[in-house]
C-alpha positions, -999 to +999 in steps of 0.1 A: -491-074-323-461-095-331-465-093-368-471-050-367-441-050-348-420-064-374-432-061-405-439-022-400-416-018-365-378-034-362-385-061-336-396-062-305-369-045-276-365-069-253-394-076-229-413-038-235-451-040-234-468-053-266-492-020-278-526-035-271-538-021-306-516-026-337-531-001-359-535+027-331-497+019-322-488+026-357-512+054-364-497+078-333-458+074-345-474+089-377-493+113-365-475+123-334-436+141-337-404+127-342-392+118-307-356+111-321-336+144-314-293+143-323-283+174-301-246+169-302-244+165-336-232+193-361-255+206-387-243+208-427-231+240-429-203+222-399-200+193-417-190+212-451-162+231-429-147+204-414-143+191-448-127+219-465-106+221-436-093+186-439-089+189-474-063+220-471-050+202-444-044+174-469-032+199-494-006+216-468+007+187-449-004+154-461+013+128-437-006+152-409-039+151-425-068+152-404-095+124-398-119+147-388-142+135-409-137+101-399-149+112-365-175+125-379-189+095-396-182+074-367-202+098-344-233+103-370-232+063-375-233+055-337-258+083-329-281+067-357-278+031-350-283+041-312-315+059-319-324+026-344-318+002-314-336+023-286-366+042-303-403+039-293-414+047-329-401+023-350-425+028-378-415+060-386-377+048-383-382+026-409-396+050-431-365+070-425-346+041-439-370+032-463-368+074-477-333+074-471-324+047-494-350+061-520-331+091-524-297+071-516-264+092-516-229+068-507-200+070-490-179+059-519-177+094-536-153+109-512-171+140-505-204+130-490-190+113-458-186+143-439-224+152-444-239+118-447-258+113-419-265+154-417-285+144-449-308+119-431-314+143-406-319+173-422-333+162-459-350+132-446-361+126-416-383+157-411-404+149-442-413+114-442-451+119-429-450+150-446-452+166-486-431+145-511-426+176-528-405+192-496-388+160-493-380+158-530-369+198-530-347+191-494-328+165-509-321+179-541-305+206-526-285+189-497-251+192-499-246+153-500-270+147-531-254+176-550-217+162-542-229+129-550-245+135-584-215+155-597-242+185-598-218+209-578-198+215-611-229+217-636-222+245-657-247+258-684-228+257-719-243+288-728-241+304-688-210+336-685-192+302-668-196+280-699-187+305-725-159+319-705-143+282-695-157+259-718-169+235-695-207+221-698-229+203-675-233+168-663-268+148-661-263+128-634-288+144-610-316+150-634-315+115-646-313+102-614-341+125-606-363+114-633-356+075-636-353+067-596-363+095-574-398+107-593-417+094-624-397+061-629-377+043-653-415+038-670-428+074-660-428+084-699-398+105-707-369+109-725-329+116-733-346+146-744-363+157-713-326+142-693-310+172-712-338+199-704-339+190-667-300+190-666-302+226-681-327+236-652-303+222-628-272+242-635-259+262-611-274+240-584-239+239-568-227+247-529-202+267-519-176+251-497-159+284-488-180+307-468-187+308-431-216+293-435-211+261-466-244+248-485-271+253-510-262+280-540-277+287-568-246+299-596-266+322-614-236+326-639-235+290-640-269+286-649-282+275-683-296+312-699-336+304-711-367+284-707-368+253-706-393+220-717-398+191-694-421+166-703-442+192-726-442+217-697-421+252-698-399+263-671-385+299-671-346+299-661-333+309-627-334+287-593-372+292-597-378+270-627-356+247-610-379+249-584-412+249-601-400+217-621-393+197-591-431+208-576-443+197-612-426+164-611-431+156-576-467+157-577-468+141-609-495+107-614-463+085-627-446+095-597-473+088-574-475+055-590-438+050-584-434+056-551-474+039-540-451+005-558-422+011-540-439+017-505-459-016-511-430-036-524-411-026-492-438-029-467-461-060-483-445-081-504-415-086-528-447-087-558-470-066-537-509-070-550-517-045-581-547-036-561-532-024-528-507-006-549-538+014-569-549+019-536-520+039-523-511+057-556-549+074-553-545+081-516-512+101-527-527+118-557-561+130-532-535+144-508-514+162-524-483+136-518-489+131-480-462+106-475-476+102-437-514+094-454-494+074-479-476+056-446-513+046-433-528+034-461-497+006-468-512-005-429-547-002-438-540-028-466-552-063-459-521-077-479-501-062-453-514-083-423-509-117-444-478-144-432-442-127-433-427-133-462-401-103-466-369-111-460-351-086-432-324-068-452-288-070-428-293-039-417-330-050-403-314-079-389-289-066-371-312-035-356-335-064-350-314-088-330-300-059-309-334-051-297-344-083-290-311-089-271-315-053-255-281-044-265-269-008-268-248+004-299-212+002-279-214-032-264-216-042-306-183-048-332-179-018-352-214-012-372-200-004-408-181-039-405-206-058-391-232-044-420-207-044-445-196-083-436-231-090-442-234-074-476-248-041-468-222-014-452-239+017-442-245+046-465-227+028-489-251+014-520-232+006-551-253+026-571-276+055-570-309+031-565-302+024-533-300-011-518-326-040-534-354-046-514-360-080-525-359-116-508-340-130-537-313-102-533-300-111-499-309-150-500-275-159-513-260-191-490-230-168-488-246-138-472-269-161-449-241-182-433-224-150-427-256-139-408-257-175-389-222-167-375-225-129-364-254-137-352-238-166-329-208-140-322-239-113-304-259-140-290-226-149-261-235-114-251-267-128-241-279-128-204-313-129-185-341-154-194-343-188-205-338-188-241-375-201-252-388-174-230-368-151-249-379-166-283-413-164-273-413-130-256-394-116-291-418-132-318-451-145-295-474-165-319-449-162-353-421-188-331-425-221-355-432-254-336-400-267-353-379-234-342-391-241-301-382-283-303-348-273-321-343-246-294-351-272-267-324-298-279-300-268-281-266-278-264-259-247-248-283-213-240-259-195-270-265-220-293-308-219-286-305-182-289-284-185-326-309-208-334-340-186-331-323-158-347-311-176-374-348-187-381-369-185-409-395-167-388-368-140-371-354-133-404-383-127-420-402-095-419 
């Protein structure tokens, strides 16, 4: 149970109940509904308005600009890392991450902080045991991939806007779309089928100024004609847009993609060609059921072999928290606790998302950094004795060598950095 509940979960919270069967556990978070709910926290079409108010704000009366979307972040990044650190189904949080960083959108283009985490919830996190191809067509027209991707000001060169302002488009959200999101850098296509799904895109824009800010399709800023993508014709309008994205979604290279993805993130850094076949034909035999997709990565035996993952610092942290039973508020600021460790929140340096790779976060640097913060949480430490802990948190994956260091420890908070500092707590 140990190993299901970090390899597939985010550590074990404190001293709750191991789930007597591992692969029931993990089947019911898939099967059953999300239980994370954010109440309080605004939708996009909000988000977008607080945004263009800040910015006129900004425009009006600089030294009284508004951090109202400061707030905002702060809120969506507590509420998040709250549900993270207390949630029941951590399986299905971590393939919120895990689709979250698939389709990853950053903080460092200005505009998508205010409707960052409204993304997650409303673009990812209600598809990820669902279609891939509702996923794929949420996120491409969410407010934060738009903004991100520089399609909001994607204009046709032959569209009324093009001819009438000279401006054309830019192909930063079809490549993207093409190279990282769908078929993959080896999924068979070319600058010439960049250009033709950039033409399909135009006019996927928002608009930022009506009561209600989003999704909208410029039809005069839309590229006039059919299109070809990948040998396949699209008529123009948001409906070839659409009917591309179902085409590409369900495509085999992108199948393929995503079955290598899932098993590099969930099995190993070189997962098994096998298990990855595996999950690439349970995709393609339903339809791009990311939630049958989920369950075969478990049924895989590759999957149940020694950790060897490495916990990304996001993982870590989540991790240790639980373990330690800590809530969100007792902790330093999140974004620089993750982004001391390497990894700030929301905020990849390019559109891939973060690596998901041992060899990516194994720097001595970035290690030493985790040894210390982790020595900063574990004074906030209080209940058992700190082998107890240890061997409550990981059961039968605590290492001899781990328990007799533990033992010689000079002080409780100096066992407890020791076990989280571990080879076998940072692994996953």
């Amino acid at each position: 149970m140990a190993h299901a509940l970090v390899r597939f979960g985010l550590g074990r919270k404190g001293a709750e109940p191991a789930p007597a069967d591992p692969t029931a556990w993990l089947r019911e978070q898939i099967e059953a509904p999300d239980p994370i709910r954010f109440p309080s926290l605004p939708d996009s079409a909000a988000c977008l308005t607080t945004l263009r108010e800040e910015r006129a704000m900004r425009r009006e009366n600089p030294p009284a600009a508004s951090t109202r979307v400061r707030d905002l972040l702060r809120a969506e990044t507590s509420a998040q890392m709250q549900a993270a650190m207390a949630t029941e189904a951590p399986f299905r949080e971590r393939l919120v991450w895990f689709w979250g960083n698939h389709f990853a959108v950053s903080l460092r283009h200005g505009g998508v902080a205010a409707v960052a985490g409204a993304y997650v919830r409303e673009a990812i996190r209600p598809h990820v045991t669902g279609r891939f191809a509702d996923m794929l067509l949420a996120v491409m027209r969410h407010p934060a991939m738009l903004i991100y991707l520089d399609n909001v000001g994607s204009v046709g060169p032959d569209s009324p806007a093009g001819l009438r302002m000279g401006r054309g488009m830019n192909e930063n959200l079809a490549r993207e779309c093409l190279e990282l999101h769908t078929l993959g850098a080896d999924g068979g296509f070319t600058q010439a089928d960049v250009t033709s799904f950039a033409r399909i895109l135009t006019g996927w824009s928002i608009d930022l100024q009506g009561p209600e800010p989003g999704f909208l399709f410029r039809a005069g800023a839309h590229e006039p004609g059919a299109q070809t993508l990948l040998g396949h014709r699209f008529e123009e309008g948001e409906a070839g847009g659409r009917a591309a994205l179902a085409f590409l979604a369900t495509h085999p290279a992108t199948y393929r993609y995503l079955a290598g993805k899932l098993a590099t993130h969930f099995i190993a850094d070189t997962p098994p060609a096998d298990a990855v076949d595996r999950i690439a034909s349970r995709l393609a035999d339903t339809g791009g059921d990311l939630g049958a997709a989920a369950l075969a990565v478990v049924a895989e035996r590759a999957a149940w072999q020694p950790l060897t993952k490495l916990r990304t610092p996001l993982d870590f942290v989540v991790a240790c928290a639980r373990a330690l039973d800590l809530r969100e508020e007792t902790m330093p600021d999140v974004h620089a606790v993750l982004g001391g460790l390497g990894e700030p929140l929301w905020m990849p340096p390019l559109p891939n998302g973060w690596p998901d790779r041992a060899a990516d976060w194994a720097a001595p640097e970035l290690l030493m950094r985790r040894i210390d913060w982790a020595h900063a949480v574990s004074g906030r430490a209080a209940g058992a004795d700190p082998v107890q802990f240890a061997d409550t948190t990981l059961g039968p994956l605590l290492r001899p060598e781990t328990r007799a260091a533990m033992e010689r420890a000079g002080s409780r908070r100096d066992a407890i950095t020791l076990f989280l500092g571990s080879p076998e707590f940072q692994r996953r």
